[in-house]
N, C-alpha and C positions, 0 to 999 in steps of 0.2 A: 504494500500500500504506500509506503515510502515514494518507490520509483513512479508510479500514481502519481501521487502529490506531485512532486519534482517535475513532471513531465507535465500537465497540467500547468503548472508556472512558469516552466519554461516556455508554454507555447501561451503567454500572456492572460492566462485566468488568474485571478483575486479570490481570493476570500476560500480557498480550497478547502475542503475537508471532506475526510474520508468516515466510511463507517464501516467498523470491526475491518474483518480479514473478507466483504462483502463482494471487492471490487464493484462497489458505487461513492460515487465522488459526489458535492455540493460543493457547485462553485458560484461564481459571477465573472459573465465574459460577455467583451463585443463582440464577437464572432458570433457568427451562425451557427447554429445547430447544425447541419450540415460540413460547414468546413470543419468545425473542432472535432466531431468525430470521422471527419475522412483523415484530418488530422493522426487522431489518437490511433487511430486503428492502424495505418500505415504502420506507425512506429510500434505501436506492440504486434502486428498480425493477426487479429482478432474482429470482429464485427463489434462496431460501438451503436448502442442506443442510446439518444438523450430525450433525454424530457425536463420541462420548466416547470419551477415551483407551482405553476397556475395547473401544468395536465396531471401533477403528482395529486393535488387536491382532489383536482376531478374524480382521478383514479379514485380515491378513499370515499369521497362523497357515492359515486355511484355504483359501489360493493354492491352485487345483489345478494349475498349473504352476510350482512349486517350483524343481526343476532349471533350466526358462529362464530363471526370474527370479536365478535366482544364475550363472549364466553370461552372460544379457547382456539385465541388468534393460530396456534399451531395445525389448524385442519383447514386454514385457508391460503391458498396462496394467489401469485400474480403475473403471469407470463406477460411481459412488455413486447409487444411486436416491430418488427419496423414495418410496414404497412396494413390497412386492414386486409383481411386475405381476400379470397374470391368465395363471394356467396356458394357457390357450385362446389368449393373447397369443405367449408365450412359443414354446407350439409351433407358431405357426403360422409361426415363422419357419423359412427353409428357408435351411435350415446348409452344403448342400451349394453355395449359389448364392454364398459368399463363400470358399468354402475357397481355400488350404489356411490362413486365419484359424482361429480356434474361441474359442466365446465359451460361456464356462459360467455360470449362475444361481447365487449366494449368498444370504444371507437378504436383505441389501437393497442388493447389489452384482451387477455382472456383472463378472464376471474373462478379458480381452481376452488371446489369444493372439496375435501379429502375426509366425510364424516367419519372412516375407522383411523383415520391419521394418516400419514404422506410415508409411513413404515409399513404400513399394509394396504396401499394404494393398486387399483386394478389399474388404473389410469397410466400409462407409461408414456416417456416421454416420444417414443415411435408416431403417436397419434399427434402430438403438436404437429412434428415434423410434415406431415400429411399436409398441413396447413399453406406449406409456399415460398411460406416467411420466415426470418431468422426470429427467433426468438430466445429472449432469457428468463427463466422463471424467477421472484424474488418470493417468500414467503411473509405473512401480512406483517410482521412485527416489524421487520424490514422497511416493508413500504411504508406503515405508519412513521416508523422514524427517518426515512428522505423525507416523509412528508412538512416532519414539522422541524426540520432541517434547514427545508428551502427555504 
């Protein structure tokens, strides 16, 4: 997370900080969302997601599992997308062949239900993949704290 930081300040972001060993940052930058992470990702060889304090909110505001997430943030989590997928994508997944998971579409998230918990999970990470898009999963406690980070 060090090399994180450092490299985020070197490419002229402010106010950097990192959370846990998460590989997620909260900074301030005039750069575009675009160049910093065409940036970042160059240099480390990895696919970068950003999102703005405003889409982190969103994200938390429009949980559609609300009550699990406040009874026990560990059975919800947050796959961050970089685009929304294709409708045609989306439904062609069959929902029934992971239950009792449940995974709902957001604008540019999917919001993971995990009611036996993410250790006894039907849901494997092969079905995101299905989706298009690169995607990172972050787990709620996580995204609560970017949220009130930003």
């Amino acid at each position: 997370m060090a090399d994180l930081r450092a490299l985020l300040e070197r490419l002229g972001c402010t106010d950097v900080a990192t959370y846990l060993q998460s590989g997620n940052a909260v900074i301030t930058s005039t750069a575009t969302a675009a160049t910093l992470a065409g940036e970042v990702s160059e240099e480390l060889g990895v696919a970068v997601l950003i999102r703005t304090a405003a889409q982190l909110h969103a994200v938390v505001k429009a949980n559609p599992f609300p009550h699990t997430a406040r009874a026990d943030p560990t059975k919800v989590a947050v796959a961050f997308l970089s685009a929304r997928p294709e409708k045609a994508r989306y439904d062609a997944i069959d929902h029934a062949s992971f239950a009792p998971d449940e995974i709902e579409l957001g604008n540019d998230v999917l919001y993971v239900h995990y009611p036996n918990g993410q250790g006894r999970a039907t849901l494997k990470p092969a079905v995101l993949s299905r989706l298009g898009v690169v995607n990172t999963m972050r787990n709620w406690r996580t995204v609560e704290a970017l949220a009130r980070m930003g």
